[in-house]
PyMOL Python script that loads the backbone (N, CA, C, O; Angstrom):
from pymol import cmd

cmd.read_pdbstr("""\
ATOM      1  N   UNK A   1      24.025  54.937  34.655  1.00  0.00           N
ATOM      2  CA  UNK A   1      24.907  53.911  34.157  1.00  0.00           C
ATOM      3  C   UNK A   1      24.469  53.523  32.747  1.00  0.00           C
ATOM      4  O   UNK A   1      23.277  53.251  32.599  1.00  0.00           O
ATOM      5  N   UNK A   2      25.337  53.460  31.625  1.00  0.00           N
ATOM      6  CA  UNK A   2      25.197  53.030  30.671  1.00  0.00           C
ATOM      7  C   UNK A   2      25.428  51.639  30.136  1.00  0.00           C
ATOM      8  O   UNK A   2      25.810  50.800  30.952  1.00  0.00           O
ATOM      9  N   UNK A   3      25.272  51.313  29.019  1.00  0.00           N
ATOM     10  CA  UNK A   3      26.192  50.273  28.612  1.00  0.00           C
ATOM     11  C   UNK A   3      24.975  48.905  28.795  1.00  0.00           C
ATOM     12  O   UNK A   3      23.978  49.120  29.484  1.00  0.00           O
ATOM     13  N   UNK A   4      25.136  47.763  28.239  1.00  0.00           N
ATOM     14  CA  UNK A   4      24.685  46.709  28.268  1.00  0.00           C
ATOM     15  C   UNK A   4      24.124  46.539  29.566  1.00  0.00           C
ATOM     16  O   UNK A   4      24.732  46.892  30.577  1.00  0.00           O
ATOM     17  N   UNK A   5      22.500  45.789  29.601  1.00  0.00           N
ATOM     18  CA  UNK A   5      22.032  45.297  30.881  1.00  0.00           C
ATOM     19  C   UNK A   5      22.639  43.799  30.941  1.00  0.00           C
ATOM     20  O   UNK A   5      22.817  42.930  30.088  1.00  0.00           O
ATOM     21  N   UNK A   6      22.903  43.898  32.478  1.00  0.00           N
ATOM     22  CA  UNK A   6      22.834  42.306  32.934  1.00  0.00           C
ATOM     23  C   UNK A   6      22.060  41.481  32.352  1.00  0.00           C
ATOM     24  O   UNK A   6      20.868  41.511  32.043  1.00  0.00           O
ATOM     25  N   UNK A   7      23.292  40.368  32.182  1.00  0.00           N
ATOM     26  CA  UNK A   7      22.849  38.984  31.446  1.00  0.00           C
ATOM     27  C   UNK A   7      21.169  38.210  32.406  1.00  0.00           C
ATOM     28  O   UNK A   7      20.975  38.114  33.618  1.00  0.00           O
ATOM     29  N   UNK A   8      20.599  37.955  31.675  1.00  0.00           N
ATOM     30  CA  UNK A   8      19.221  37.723  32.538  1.00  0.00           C
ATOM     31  C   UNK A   8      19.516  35.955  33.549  1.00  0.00           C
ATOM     32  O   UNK A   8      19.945  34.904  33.072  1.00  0.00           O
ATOM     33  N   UNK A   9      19.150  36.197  34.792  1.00  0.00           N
ATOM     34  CA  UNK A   9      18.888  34.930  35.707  1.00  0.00           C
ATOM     35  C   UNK A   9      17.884  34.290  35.498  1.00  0.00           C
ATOM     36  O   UNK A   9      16.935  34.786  34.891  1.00  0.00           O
ATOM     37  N   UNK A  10      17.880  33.092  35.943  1.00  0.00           N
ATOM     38  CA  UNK A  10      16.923  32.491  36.216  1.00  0.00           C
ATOM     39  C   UNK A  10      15.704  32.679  36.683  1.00  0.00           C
ATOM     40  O   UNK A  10      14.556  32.510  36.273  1.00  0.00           O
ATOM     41  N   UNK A  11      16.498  33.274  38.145  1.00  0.00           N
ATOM     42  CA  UNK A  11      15.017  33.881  39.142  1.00  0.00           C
ATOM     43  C   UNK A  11      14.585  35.175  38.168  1.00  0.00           C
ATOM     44  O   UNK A  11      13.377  35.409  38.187  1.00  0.00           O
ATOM     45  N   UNK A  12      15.039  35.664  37.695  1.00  0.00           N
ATOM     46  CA  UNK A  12      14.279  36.731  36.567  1.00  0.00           C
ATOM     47  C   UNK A  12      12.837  36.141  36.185  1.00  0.00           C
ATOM     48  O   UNK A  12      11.760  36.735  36.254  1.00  0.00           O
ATOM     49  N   UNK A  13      13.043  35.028  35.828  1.00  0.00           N
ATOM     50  CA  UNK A  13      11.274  34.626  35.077  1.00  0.00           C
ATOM     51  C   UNK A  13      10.369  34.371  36.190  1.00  0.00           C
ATOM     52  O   UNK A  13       9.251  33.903  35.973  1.00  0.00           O
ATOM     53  N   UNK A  14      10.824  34.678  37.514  1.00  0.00           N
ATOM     54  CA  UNK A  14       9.733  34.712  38.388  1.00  0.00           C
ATOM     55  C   UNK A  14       9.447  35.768  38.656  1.00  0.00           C
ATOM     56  O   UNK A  14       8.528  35.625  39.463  1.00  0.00           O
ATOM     57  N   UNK A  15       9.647  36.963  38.499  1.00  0.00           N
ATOM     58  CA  UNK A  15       9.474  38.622  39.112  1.00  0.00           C
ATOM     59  C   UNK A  15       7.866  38.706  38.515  1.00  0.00           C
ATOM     60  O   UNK A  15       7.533  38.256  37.418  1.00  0.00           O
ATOM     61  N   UNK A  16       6.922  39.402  39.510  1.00  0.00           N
ATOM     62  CA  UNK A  16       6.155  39.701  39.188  1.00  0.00           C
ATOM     63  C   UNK A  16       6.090  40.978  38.382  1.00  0.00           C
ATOM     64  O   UNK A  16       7.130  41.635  38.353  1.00  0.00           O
ATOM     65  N   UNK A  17       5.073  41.425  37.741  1.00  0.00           N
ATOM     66  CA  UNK A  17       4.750  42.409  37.159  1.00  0.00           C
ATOM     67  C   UNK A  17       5.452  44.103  37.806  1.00  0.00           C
ATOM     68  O   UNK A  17       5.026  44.637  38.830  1.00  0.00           O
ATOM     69  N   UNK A  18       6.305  44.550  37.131  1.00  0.00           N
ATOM     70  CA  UNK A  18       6.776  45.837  38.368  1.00  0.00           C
ATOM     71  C   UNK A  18       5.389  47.007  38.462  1.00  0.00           C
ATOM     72  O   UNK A  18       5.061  47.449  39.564  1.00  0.00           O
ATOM     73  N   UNK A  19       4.722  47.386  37.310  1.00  0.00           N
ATOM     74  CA  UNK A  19       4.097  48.262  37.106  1.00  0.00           C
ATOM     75  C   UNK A  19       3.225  48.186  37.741  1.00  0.00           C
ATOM     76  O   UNK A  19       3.057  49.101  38.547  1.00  0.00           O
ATOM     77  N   UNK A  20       2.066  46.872  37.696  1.00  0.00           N
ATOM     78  CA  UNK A  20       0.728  46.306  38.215  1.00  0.00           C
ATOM     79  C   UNK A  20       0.542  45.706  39.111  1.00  0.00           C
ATOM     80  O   UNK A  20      -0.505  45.707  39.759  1.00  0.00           O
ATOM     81  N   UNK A  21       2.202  44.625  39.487  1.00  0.00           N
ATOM     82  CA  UNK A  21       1.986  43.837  40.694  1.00  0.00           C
ATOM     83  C   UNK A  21       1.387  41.848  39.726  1.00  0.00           C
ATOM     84  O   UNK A  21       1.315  40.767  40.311  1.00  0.00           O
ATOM     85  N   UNK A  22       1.242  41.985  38.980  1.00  0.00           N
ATOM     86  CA  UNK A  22       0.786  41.174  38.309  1.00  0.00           C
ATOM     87  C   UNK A  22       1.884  39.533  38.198  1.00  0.00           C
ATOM     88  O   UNK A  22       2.967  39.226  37.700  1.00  0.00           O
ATOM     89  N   UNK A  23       0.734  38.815  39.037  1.00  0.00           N
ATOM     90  CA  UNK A  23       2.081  37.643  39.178  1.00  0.00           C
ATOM     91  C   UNK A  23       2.796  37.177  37.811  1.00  0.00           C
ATOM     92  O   UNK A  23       2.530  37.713  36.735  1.00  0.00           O
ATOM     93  N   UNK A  24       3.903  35.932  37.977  1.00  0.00           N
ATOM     94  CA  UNK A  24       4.377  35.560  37.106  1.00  0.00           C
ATOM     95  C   UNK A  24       3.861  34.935  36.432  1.00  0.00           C
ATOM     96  O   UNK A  24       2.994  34.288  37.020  1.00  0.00           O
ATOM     97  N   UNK A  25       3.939  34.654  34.929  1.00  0.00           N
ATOM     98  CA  UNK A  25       2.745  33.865  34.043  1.00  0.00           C
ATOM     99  C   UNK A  25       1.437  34.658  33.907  1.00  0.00           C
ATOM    100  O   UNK A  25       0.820  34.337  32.891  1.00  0.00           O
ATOM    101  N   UNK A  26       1.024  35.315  34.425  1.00  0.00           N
ATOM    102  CA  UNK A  26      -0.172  36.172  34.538  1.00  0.00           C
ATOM    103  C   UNK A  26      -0.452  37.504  33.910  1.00  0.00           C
ATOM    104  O   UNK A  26       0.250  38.456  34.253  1.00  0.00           O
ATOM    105  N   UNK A  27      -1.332  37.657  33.093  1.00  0.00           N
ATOM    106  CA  UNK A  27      -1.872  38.485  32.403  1.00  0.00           C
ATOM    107  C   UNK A  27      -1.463  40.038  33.343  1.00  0.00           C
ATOM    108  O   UNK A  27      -1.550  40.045  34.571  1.00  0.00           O
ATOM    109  N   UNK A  28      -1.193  40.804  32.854  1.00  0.00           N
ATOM    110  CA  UNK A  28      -1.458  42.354  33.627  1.00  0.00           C
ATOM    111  C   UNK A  28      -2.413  42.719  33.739  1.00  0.00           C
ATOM    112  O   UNK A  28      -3.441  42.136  33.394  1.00  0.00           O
ATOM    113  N   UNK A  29      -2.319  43.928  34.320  1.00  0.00           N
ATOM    114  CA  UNK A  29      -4.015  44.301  34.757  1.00  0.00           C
ATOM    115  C   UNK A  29      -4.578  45.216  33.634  1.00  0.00           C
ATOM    116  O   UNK A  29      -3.852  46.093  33.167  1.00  0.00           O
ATOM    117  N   UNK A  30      -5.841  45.043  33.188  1.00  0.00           N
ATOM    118  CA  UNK A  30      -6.164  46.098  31.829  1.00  0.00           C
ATOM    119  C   UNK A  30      -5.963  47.250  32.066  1.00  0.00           C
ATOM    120  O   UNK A  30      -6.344  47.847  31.058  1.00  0.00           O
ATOM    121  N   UNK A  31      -5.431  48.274  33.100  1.00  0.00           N
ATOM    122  CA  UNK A  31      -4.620  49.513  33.315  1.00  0.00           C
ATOM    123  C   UNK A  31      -3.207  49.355  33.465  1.00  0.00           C
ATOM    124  O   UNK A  31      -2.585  50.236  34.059  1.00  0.00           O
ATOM    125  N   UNK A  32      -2.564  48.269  32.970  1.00  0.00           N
ATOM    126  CA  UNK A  32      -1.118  48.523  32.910  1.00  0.00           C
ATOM    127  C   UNK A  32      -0.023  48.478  31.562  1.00  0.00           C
ATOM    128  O   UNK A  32       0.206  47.527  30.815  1.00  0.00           O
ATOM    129  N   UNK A  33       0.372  49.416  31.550  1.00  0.00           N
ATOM    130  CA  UNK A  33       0.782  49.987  30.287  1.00  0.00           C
ATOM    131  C   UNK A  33       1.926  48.825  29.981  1.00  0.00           C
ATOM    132  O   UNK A  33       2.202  48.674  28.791  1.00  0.00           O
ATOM    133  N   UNK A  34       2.566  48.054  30.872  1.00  0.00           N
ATOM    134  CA  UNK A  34       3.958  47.581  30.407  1.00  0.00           C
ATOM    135  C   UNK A  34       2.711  46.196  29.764  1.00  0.00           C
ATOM    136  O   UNK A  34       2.478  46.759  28.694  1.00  0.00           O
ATOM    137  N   UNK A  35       2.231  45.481  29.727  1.00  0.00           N
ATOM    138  CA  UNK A  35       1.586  44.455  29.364  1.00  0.00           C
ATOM    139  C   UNK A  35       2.458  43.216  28.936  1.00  0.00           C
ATOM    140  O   UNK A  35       2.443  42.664  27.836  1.00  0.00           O
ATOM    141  N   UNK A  36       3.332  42.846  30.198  1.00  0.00           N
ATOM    142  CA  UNK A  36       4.487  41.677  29.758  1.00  0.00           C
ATOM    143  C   UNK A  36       5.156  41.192  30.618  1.00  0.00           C
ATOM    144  O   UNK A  36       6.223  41.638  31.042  1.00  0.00           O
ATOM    145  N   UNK A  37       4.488  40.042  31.029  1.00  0.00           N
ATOM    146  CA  UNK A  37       5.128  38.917  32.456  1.00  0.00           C
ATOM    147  C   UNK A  37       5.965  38.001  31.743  1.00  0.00           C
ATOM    148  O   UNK A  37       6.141  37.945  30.526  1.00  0.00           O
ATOM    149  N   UNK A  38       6.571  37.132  32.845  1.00  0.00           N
ATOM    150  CA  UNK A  38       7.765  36.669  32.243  1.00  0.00           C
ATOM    151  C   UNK A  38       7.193  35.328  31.867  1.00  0.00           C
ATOM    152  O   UNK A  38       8.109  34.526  32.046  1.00  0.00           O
ATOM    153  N   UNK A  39       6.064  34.658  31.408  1.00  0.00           N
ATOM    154  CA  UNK A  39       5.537  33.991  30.742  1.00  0.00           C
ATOM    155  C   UNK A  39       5.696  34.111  29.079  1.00  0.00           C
ATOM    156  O   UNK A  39       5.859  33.221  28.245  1.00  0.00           O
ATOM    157  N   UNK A  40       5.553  35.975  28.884  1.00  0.00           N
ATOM    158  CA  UNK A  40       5.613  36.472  27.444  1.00  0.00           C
ATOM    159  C   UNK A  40       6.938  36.185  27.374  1.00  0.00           C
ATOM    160  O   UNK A  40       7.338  35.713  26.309  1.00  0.00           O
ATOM    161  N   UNK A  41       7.881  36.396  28.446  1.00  0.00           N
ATOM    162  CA  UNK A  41       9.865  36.151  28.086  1.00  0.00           C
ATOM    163  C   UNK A  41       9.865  35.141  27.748  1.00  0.00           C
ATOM    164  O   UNK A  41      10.054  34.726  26.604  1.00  0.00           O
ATOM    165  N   UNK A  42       9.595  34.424  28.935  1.00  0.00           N
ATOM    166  CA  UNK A  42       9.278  32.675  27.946  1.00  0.00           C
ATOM    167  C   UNK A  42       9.548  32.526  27.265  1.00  0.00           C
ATOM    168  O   UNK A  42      10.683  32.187  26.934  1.00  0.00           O
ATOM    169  N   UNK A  43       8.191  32.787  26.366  1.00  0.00           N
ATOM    170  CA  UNK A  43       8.079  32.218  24.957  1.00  0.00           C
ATOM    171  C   UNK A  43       9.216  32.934  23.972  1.00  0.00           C
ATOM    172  O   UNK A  43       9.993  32.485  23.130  1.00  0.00           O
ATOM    173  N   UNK A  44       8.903  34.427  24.549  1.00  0.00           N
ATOM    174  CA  UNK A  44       9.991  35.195  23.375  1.00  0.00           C
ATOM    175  C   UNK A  44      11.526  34.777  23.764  1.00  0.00           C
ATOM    176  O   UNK A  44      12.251  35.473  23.053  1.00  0.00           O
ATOM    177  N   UNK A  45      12.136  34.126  24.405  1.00  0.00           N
ATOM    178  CA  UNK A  45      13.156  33.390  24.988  1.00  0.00           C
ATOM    179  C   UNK A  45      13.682  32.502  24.393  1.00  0.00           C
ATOM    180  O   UNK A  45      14.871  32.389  24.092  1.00  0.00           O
ATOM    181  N   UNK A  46      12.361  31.452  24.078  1.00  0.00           N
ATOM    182  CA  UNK A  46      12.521  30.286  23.334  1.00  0.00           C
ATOM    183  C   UNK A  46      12.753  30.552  21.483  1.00  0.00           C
ATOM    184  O   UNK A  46      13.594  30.033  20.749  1.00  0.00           O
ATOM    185  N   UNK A  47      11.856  31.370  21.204  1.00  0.00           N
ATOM    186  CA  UNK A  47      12.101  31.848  20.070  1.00  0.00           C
ATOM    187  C   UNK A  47      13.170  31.979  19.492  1.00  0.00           C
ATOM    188  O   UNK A  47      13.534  31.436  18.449  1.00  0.00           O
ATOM    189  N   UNK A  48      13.931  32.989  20.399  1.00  0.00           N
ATOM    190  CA  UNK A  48      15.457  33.784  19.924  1.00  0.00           C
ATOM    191  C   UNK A  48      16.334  32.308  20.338  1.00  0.00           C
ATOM    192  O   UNK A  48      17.195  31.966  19.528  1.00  0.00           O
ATOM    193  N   UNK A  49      16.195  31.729  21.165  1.00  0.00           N
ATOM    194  CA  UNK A  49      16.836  30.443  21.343  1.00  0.00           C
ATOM    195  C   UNK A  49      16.989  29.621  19.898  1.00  0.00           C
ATOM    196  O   UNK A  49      17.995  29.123  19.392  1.00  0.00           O
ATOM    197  N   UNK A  50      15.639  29.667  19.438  1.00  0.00           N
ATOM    198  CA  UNK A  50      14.984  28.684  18.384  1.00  0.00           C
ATOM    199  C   UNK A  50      15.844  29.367  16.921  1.00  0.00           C
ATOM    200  O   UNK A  50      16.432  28.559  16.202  1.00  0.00           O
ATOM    201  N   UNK A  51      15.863  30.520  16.636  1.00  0.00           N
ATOM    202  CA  UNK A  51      16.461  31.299  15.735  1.00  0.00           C
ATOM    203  C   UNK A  51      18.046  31.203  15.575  1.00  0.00           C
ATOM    204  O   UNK A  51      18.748  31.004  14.584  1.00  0.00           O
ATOM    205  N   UNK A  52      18.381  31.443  17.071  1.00  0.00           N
ATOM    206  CA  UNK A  52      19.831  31.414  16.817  1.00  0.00           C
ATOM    207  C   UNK A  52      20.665  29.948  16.899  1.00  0.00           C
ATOM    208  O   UNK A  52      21.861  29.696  17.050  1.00  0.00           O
ATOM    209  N   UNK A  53      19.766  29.309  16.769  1.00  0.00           N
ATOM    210  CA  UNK A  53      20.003  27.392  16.751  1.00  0.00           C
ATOM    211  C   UNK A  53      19.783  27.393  15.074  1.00  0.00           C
ATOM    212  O   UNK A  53      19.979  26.383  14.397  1.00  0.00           O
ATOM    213  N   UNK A  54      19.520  28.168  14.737  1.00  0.00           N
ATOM    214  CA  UNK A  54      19.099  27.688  12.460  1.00  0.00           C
ATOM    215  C   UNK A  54      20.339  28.156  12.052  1.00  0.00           C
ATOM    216  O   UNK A  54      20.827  29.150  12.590  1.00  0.00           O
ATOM    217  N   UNK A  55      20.984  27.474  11.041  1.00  0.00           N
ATOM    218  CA  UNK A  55      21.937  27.767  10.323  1.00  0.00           C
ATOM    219  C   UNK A  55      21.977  28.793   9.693  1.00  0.00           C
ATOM    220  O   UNK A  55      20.871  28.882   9.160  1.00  0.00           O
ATOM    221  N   UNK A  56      22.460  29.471   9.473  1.00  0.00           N
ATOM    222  CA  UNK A  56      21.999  30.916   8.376  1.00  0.00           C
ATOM    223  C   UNK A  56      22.137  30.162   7.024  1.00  0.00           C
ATOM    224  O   UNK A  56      22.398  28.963   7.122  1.00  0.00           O
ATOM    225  N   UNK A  57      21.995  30.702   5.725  1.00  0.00           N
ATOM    226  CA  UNK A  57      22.020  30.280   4.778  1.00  0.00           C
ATOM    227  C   UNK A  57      23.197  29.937   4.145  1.00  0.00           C
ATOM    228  O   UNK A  57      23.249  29.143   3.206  1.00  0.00           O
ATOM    229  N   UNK A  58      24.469  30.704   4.792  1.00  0.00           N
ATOM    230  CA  UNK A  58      25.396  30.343   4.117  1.00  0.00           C
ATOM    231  C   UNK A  58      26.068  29.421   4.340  1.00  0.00           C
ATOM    232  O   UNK A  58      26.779  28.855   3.510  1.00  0.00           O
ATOM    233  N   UNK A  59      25.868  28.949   6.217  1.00  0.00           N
ATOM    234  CA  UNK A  59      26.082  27.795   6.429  1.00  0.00           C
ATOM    235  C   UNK A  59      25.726  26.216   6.265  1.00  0.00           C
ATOM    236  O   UNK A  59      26.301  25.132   6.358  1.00  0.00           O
ATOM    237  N   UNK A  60      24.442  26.728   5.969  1.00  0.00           N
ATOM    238  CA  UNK A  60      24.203  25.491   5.526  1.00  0.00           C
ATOM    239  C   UNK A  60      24.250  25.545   3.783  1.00  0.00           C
ATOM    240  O   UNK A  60      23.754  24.533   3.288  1.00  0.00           O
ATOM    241  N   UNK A  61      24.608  26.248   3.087  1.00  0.00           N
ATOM    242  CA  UNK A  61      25.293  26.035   1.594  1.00  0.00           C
ATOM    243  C   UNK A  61      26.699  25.642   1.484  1.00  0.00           C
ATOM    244  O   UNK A  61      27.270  25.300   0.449  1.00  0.00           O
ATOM    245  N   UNK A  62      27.241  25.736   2.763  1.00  0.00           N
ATOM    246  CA  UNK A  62      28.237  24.990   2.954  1.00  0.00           C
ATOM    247  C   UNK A  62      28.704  23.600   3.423  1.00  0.00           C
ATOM    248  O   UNK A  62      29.671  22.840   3.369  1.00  0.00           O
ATOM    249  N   UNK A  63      27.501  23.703   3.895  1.00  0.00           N
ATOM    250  CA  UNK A  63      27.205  21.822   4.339  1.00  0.00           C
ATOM    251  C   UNK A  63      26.684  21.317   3.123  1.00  0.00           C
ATOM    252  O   UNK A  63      26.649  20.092   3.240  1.00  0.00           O
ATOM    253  N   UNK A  64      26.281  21.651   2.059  1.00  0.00           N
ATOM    254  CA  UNK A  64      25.374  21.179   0.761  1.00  0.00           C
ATOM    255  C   UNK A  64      26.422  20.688  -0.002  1.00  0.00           C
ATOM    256  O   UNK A  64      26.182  19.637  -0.596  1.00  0.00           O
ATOM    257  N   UNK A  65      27.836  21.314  -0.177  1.00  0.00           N
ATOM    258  CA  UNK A  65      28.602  21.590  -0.883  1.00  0.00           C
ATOM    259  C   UNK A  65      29.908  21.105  -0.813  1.00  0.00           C
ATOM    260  O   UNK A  65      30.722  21.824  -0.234  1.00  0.00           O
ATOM    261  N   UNK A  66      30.307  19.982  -1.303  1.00  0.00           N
ATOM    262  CA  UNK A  66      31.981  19.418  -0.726  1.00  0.00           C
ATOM    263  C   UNK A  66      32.470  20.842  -1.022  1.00  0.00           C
ATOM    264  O   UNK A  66      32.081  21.774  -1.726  1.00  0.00           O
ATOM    265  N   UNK A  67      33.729  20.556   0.014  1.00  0.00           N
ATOM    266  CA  UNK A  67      35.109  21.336  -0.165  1.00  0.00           C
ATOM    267  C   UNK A  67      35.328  20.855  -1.515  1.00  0.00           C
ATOM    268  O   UNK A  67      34.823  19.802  -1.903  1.00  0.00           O
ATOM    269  N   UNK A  68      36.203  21.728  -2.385  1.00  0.00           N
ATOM    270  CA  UNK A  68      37.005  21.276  -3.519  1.00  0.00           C
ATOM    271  C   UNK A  68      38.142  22.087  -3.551  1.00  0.00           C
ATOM    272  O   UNK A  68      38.182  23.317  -3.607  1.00  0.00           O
ATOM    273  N   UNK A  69      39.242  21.127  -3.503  1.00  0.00           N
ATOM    274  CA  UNK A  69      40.499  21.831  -3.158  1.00  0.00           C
ATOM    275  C   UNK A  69      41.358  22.621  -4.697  1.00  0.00           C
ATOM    276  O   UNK A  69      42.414  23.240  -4.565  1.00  0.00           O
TER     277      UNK A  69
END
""", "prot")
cmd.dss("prot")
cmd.show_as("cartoon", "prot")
cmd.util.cbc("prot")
cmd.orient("prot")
C-alpha cells in the first residue's frame, strides 16, 4: 500500500519500542538501531506544532503594514 500514513492517535504516544521492546518515554536498548520512543515524538511533535504556529515572514509584513487602497 502506498500513499500517505495514517494521521497519528493519541494512543500512538504510548506504543512501546517495536524493535527493542523499550517502554514508552524510555531510552532504547544500546543494541537497537531505531533509537526513538514516543517521548522523542513528543518533543519533536511539539516543535512542528511550535513552527507551524509562527507567522512566516510575509505574514507578518503584512500585519506591519496598513492596507493602502
Amino acid at each position: 500500500m502506498t500513499g500517505q500514513p495514517r494521521p497519528w492517535r493519541p494512543e500512538d504516544f504510548d506504543d512501546h519500542c517495536e524493535t527493542c521492546g523499550a517502554p514508552p518515554g524510555q531510552l532504547c536498548k544500546a543494541w537497537c538501531d531505531t533509537g526513538y520512543t514516543a517521548d522523542d515524538y513528543r518533543r519533536d511533535a511539539v516543535r512542528r506544532q511550535e513552527t507551524a504556529n509562527r507567522p512566516t515572514r510575509a505574514q507578518a509584513a503584512a500585519v506591519r503594514r496598513p492596507h493602502r487602497p
